[in-house]
C-alpha positions in Angstrom: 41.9 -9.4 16.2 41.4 -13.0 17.2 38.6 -13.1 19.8 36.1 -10.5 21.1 37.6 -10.1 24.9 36.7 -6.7 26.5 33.9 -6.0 23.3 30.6 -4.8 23.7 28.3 -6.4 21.8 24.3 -4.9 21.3 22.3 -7.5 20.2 18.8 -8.1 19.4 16.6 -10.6 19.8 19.1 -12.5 21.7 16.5 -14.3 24.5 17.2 -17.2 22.7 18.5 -19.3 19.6 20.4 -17.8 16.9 21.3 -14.4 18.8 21.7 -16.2 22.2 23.8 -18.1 20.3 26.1 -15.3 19.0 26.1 -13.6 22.4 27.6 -17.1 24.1 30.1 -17.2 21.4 31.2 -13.8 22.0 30.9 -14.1 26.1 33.2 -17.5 25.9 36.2 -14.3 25.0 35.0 -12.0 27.9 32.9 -9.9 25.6 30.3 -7.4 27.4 26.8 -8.7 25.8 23.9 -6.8 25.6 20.7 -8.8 25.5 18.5 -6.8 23.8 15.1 -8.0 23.3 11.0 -8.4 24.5 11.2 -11.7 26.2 11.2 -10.1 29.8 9.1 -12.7 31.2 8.8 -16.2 30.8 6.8 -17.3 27.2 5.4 -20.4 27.8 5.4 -21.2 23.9 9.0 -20.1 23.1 12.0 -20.6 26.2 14.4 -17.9 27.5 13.9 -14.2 28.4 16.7 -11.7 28.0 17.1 -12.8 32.4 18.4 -16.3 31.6 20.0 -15.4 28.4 22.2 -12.7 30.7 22.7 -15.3 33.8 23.7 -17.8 30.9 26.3 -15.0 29.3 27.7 -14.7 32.5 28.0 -18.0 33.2 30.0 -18.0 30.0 32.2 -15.6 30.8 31.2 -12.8 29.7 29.1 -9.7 31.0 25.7 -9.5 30.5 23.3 -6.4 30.4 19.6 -7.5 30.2 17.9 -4.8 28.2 14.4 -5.5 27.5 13.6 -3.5 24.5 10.6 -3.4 21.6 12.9 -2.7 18.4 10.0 -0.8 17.1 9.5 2.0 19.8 12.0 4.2 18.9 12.3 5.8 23.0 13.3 1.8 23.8 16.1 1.7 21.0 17.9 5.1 22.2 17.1 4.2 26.2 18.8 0.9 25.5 21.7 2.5 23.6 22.4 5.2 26.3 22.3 2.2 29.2 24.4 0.0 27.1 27.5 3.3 27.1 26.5 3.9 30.7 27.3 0.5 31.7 30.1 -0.7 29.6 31.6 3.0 28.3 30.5 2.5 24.3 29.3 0.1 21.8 31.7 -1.9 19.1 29.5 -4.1 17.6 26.1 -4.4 16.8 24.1 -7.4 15.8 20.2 -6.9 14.1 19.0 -10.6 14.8 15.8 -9.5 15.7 13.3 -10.8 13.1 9.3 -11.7 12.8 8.2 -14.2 9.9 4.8 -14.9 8.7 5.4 -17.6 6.1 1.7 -17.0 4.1 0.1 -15.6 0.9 -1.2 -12.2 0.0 -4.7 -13.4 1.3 -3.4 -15.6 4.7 -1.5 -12.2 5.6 -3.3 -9.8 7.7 -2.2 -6.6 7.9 -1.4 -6.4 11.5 1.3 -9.5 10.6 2.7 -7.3 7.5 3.0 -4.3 9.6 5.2 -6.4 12.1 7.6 -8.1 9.6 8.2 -4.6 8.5 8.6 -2.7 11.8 11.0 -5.4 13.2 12.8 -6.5 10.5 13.5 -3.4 8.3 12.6 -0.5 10.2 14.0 -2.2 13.8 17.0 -2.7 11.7 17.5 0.6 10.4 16.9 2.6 13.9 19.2 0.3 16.2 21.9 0.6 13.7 21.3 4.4 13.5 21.2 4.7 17.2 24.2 2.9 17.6 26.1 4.7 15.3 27.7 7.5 17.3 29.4 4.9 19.2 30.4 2.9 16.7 32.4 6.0 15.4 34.2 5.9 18.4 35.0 2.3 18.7 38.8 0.5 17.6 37.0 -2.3 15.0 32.9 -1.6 14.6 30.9 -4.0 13.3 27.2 -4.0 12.4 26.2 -7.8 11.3 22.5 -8.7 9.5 21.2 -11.8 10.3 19.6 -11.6 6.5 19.9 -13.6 3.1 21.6 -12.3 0.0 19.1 -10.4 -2.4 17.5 -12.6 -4.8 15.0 -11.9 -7.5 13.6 -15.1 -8.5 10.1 -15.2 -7.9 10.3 -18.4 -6.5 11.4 -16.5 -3.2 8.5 -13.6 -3.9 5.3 -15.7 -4.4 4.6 -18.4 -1.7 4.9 -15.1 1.1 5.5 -11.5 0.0 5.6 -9.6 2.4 7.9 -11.9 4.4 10.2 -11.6 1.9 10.2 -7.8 1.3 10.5 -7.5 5.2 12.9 -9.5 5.1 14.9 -8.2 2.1 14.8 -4.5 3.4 17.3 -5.8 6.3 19.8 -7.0 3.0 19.1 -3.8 1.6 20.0 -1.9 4.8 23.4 -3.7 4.3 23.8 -2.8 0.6 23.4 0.6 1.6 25.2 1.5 4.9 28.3 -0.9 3.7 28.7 1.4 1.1 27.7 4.3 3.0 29.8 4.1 6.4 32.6 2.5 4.4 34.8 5.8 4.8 34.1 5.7 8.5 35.9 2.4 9.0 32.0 0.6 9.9 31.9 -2.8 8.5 28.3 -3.7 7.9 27.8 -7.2 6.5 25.1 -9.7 6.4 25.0 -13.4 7.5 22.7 -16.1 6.2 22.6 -19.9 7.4 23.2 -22.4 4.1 20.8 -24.8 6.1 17.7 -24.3 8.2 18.6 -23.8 12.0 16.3 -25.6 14.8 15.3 -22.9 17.0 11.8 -22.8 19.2 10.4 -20.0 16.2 11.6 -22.4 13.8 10.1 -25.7 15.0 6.9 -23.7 15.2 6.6 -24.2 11.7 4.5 -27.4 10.2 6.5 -29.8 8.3 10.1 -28.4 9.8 11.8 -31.6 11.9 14.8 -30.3 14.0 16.8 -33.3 12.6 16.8 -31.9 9.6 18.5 -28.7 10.6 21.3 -27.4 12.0 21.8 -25.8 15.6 22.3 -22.5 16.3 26.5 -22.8 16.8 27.1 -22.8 13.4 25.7 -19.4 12.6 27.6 -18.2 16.3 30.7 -19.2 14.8 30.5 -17.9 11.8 29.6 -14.6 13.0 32.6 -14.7 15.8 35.1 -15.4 12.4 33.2 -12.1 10.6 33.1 -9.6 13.5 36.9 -10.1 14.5 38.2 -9.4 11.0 39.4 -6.3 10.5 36.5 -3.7 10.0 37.9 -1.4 6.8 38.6 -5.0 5.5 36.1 -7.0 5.5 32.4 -4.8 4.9 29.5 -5.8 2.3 29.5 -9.4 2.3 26.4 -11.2 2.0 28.1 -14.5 3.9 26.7 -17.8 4.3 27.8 -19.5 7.4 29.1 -22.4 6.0 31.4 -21.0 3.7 33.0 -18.4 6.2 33.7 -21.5 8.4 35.1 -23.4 5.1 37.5 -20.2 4.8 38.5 -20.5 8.7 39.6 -24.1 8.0 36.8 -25.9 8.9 35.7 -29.0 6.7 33.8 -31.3 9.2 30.3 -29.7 10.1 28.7 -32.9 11.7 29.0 -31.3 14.9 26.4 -28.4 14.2 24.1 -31.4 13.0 20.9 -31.5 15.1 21.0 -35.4 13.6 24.4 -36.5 12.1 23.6 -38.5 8.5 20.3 -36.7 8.7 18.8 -34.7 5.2 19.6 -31.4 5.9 16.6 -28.3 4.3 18.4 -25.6 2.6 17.2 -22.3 4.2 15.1 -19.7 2.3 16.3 -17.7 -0.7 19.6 -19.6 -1.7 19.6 -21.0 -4.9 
């Protein structure tokens, strides 16, 4: 399968940068697109809600569906789900890129920020993927894509924020498991993880991160679009890194995902 036309894609998070991102890639094949996330009105710290994101799919190409939906409230997921089949007659691909970070200590991290990490990022994981799954099972070439790092051990990704981490890492582990698990089904699950930081509005929230030292969005969009047309009961467990999935598809020259071209680029979190 070379492109994504006639797809339906459920994806989290996808108001805006990395998942917006993804669901533009797949809209510029004639993909259906499900924006699935909170943003239902206007934020004025962080652009896009899941309306703009949708008119912007269509403008693309594609068709939208603006769903919005709180991964943790478990009525939401399955509501979403069911309006997803109503409107587009099943699901073939899912992507969990709805995340929360709290980049802190034990002390700095209240509880209420611990709590959300894990709700969203492991637990939201888990129950859209579990929701979805019926119709996966039905689907020619189902995909489930992580946006989450390969499972490291060094401390040195444990100590300066915990519980990030752990949050964070229960989305890998999700991958490790259900890979292995839905593997007979013909489900790919695999994860994908940027080699550089990405300038998004979360991202430039956070002090001492420049834009021009990052990467936009586009590169992680097109990596996932080279993953999620491969042949599911062929390509499932990966823990990818954008840049070298692109490498494989024949790209060499990344200057055009540069936010600055010639500018340092800051490796992203947990890659050695």
């Amino acid at each position: 399968m070379s492109n994504l036309a006639g797809k339906t894609l459920f994806i989290t998070g996808a108001s805006r940068g990395i998942g917006l991102a993804i669901a533009l890639r797949a809209a510029r094949d004639g993909a259906n697109v499900v924006i699935a996330a909170k943003s239902g009105v206007p934020n004025p710290k962080l652009p896009g809600t899941i309306h703009t994101a949708a008119a912007e799919v269509e403008a693309a190409g594609g068709k939208a569906l603006a769903l919005k939906v709180d991964i943790r409230e478990e009525d939401e997921v399955h509501t979403a789900v069911e309006q997803t089949v109503e409107r587009f007659g099943g699901i073939d691909i899912v992507v969990n890129n709805a995340s929360a970070i709290w980049l802190a200590g034990t002390e700095a991290t209240p509880m209420k920020r611990f709590d959300l990490m894990h709700q969203v990022n492991t637990r939201g994981t888990f129950m859209v993927t579990q929701a979805c799954l019926p119709h996966l099972k039905k689907a020619s070439n189902p995909h489930v894509l992580m946006l989450a790092p390969p499972p490291n051990l060094d401390p040195k990704w444990f100590a300066p924020h915990t519980a990030y981490t752990i949050a964070k890492y229960g989305m890998s582990l999700c991958v490790l498991g259900m890979s292995a698990e839905l593997a007979p089904l013909g489900i790919a699950v695999n994860a994908l993880w940027p080699r550089t930081v990405i300038a998004t509005a979360a991202i430039a929230m956070i002090d001492g991160v420049k834009p021009e030292n990052c990467r936009r969005p586009e590169i992680v969009a097109d990596a996932a679009h080279a993953l999620l047309t491969q042949p599911a009961r062929q390509c499932t467990g990966r823990f990818a890194i954008d840049e070298d999935v692109l490498r494989e598809s024949g790209i060499r020259d990344f200057d055009n995902y540069a936010y600055k071209v010639d500018a340092p680029l800051l490796p992203d979190l947990f890659l050695n």
